[in-house]
C-alpha positions in Angstrom: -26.9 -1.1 -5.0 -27.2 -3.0 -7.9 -26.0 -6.5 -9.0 -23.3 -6.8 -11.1 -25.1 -8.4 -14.1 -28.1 -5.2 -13.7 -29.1 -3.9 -16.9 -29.0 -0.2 -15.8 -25.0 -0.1 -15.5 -23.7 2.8 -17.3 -21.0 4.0 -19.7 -20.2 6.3 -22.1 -17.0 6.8 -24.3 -16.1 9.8 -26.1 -13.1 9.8 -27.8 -11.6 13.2 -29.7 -9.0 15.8 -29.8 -8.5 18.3 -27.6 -9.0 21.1 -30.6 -12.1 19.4 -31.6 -15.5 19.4 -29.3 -17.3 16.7 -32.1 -15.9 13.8 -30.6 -17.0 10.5 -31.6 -19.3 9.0 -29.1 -19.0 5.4 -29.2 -21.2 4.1 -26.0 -23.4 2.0 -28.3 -20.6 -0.2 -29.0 -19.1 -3.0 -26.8 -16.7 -1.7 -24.4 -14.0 -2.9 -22.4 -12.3 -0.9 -19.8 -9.2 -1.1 -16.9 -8.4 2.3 -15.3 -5.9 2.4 -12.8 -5.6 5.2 -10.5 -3.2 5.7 -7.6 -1.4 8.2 -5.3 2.7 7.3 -5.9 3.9 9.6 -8.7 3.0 7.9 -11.5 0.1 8.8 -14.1 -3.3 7.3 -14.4 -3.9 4.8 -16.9 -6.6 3.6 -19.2 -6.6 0.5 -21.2 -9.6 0.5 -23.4 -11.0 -2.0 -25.9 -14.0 -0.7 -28.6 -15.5 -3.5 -30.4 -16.7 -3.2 -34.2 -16.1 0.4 -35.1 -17.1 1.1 -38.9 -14.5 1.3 -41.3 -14.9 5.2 -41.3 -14.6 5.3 -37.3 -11.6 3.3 -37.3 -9.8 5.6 -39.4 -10.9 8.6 -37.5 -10.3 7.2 -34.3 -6.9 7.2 -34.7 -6.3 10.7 -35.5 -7.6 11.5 -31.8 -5.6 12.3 -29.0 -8.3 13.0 -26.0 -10.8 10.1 -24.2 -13.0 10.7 -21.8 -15.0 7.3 -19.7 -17.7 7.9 -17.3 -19.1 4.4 -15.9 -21.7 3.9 -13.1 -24.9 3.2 -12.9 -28.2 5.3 -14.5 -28.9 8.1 -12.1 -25.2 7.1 -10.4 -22.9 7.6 -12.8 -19.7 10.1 -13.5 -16.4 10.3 -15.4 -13.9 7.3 -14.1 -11.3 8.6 -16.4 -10.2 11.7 -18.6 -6.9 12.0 -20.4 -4.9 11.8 -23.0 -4.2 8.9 -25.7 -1.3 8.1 -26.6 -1.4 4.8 -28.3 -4.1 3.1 -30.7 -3.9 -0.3 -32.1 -6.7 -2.1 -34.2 -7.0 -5.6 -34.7 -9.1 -8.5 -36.4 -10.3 -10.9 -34.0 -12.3 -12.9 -36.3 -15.5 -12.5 -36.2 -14.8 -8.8 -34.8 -13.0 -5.5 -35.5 -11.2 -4.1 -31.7 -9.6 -1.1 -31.4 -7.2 -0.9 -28.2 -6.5 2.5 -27.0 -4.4 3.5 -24.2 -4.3 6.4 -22.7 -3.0 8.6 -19.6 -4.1 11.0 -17.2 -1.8 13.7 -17.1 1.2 11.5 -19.2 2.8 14.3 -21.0 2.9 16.8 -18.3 4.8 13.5 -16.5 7.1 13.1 -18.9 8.0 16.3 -20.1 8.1 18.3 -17.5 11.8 19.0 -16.4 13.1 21.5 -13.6 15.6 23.7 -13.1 15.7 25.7 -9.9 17.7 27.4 -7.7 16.1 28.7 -4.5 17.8 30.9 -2.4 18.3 30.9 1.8 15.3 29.8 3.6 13.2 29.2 0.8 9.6 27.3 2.1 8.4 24.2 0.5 5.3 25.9 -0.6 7.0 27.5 -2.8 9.1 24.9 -4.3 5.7 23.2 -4.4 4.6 25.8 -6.6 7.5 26.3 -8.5 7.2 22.7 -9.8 3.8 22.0 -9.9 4.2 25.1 -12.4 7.0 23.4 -14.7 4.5 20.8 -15.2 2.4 23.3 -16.4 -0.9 21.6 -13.8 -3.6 23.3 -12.0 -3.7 22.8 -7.8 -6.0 19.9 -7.3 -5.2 19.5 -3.6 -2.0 20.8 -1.5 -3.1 19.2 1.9 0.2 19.7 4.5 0.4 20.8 7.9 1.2 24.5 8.0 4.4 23.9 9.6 5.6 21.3 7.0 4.7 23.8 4.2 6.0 26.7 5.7 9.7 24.7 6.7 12.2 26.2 5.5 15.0 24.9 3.1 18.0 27.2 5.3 20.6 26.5 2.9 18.4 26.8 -0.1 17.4 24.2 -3.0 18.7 23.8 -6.3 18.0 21.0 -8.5 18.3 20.1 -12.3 16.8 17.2 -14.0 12.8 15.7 -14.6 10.2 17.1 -12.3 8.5 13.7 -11.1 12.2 13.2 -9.8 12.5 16.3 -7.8 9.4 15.4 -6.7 9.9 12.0 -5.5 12.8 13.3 -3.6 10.6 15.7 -1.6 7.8 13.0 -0.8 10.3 10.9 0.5 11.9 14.0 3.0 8.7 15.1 3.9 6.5 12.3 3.8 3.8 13.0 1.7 1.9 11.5 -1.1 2.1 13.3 -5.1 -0.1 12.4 -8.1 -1.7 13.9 -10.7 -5.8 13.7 -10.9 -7.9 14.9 -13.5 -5.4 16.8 -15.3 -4.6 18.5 -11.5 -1.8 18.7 -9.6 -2.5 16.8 -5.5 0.1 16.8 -2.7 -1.3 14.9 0.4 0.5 14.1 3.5 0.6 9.9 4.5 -1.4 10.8 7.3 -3.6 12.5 6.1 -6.2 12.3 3.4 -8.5 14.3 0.4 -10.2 17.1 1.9 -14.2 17.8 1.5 -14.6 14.1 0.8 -17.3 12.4 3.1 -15.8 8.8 4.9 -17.3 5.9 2.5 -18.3 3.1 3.9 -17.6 -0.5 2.2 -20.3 -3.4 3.1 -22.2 -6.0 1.7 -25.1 -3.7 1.1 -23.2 -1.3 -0.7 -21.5 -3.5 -2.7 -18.4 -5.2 -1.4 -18.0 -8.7 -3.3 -16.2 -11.5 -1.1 -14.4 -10.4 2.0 -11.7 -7.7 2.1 -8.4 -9.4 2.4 -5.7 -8.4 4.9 -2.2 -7.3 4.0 0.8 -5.8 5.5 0.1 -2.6 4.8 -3.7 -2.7 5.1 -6.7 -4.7 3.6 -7.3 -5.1 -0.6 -10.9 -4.6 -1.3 -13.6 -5.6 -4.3 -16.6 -4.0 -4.7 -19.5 -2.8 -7.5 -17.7 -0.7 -9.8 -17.8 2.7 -7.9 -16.9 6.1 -9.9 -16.7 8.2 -7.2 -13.9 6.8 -5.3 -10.3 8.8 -5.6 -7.0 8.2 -4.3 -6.0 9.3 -0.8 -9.6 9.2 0.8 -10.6 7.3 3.4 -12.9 4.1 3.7 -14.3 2.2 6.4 -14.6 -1.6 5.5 -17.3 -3.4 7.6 -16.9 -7.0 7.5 -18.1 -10.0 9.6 -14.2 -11.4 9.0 -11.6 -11.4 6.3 -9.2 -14.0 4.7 -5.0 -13.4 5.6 -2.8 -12.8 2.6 -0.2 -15.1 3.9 2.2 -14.4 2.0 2.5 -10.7 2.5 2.1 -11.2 6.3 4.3 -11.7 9.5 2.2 -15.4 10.2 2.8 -14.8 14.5 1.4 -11.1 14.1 -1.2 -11.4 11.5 -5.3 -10.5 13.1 -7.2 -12.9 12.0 -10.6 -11.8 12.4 -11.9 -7.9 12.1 -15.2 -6.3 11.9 -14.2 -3.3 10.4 -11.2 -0.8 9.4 -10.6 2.5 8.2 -8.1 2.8 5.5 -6.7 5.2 2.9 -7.1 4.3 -0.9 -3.7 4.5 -2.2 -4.7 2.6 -5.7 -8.3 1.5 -7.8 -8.3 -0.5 -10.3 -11.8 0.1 -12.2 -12.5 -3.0 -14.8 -16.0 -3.0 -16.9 -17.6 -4.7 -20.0 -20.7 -3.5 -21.2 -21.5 -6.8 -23.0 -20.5 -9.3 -20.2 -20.0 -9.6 -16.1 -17.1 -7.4 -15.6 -18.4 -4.2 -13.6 -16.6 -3.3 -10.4 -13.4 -1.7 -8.5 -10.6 -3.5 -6.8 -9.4 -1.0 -3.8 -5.5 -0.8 -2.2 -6.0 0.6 1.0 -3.7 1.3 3.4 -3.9 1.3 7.4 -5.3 4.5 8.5 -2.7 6.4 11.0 -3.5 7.0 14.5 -4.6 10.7 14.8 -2.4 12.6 16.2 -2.6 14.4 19.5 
């Protein structure tokens, strides 16, 4: 793995609209980057700073409404973030030009999507699932449920009026599951369980942790070499010789105070990079993995 002052990171910013494929490709520039990504109902974010644009490109730029990040290192590299913008701000920092853009991964379908259903008798939550994930107009990422909790059965039927996130928070929170929206696609995973066709990744020194993980109430925060490929809701194993306590997140008389290692499931990354100085890696939420169940 490299070091995180190597000369072979990578990154590459495009920036355009989504009825235009000649989007300004800006990767020779100084880049600054924060991409938040997490499993709770919210959308993805990107904060993104391009330093000394041309005249010409700062006017363009802010007639776009699409960015697309991929970050990594050569011959490890892929996209970290894809989405839409929906604020741009320039400024003079003397000596320098920066243009701030912000943008969100799957923001408008978030905001604007609003529901109105009623479901008759003994209507499933599949296909409520499906009737919202449709209102917000979103492709299935992942639906991964038991078979009995998608096949329940709403006896008494399900009506509900008002923003779509809402009706969906109120579902997570009856059948304990997980929503978000990833890539522009719609995921529903249960708390205990996590994506599916994703491989266990393991967290050390050799591949990159920095520090020691530290422990919190709900599971261990991790830093590591930036790392594209990591998603919310998979699973990590963290192998450590020993870990710091979060105190003040932590019940002192039932806090561990040594572990070797830990499963957990990423439940938010936090991806921060400049191309121009030391910044380049990926702070990791995870939380506890559940026992498996018998």
């Amino acid at each position: 793995m490299p070091s995180p002052t190597s000369f072979n990171r990578f990154c590459r910013l495009r920036i355009g609209s989504s009825e235009d494929a000649n989007a300004l490709d800006v990767s020779n520039l100084r880049i600054q980057f924060e991409i938040v990504k997490s499993s709770i109902g919210k959308p993805n974010t990107a904060t993104i700073k391009v330093f000394n644009l041309s005249e010409s490109s700062r006017s363009k730029i802010q007639q776009f409404d699409r960015v697309v990040l991929e970050a990594g290192y050569e011959g490890s590299n892929g996209t970290i973030f894809s989405g839409e913008v929906f604020n741009v701000f320039p400024r003079r920092l003397q000596p320098e030009w920066v243009i701030e853009i912000y943008a969100s991964d799957g923001g408008f379908n978030f905001r604007e999507a609003y529901t109105t259903a009623s479901y008759g008798n003994n209507v499933s939550l599949s296909q409520i699932l499906d009737g919202l994930r449709g209102d917000m107009n979103l492709e299935v990422g992942q639906i991964n449920l038991s078979d009995s909790v998608l096949n329940s059965k709403k006896i008494m039927g399900w009506q509900f009026t008002g923003d779509t996130s809402k009706a969906l928070d109120e579902l997570k929170l009856e059948y304990n599951f997980d929503w978000s929206i990833q890539g522009g696609k719609f995921y529903v995973i249960a708390r205990d369980r996590t994506a599916d066709a994703k491989p266990v990744f393991e967290i050390n020194s050799e591949s990159g942790m920095i520090g020691s993980p530290v422990l919190t109430e709900r599971g261990a925060d991790v830093k590591t070499l930036l790392n594209w490929q990591l998603i919310p809701n998979e699973e990590i194993n963290v192998v450590s010789v020993g870990q710091p306590i979060k105190y003040a997140y932590l019940n002192i008389s039932s806090a561990k105070q040594r572990i070797n290692y830990g499963n957990f499931i990423v439940r938010q990354i936090t991806h921060i990079g400049d191309t121009r100085g030391l910044d380049w890696y990926t702070m990791i939420e995870g939380y506890d993995r559940p026992p498996e169940v018998i």
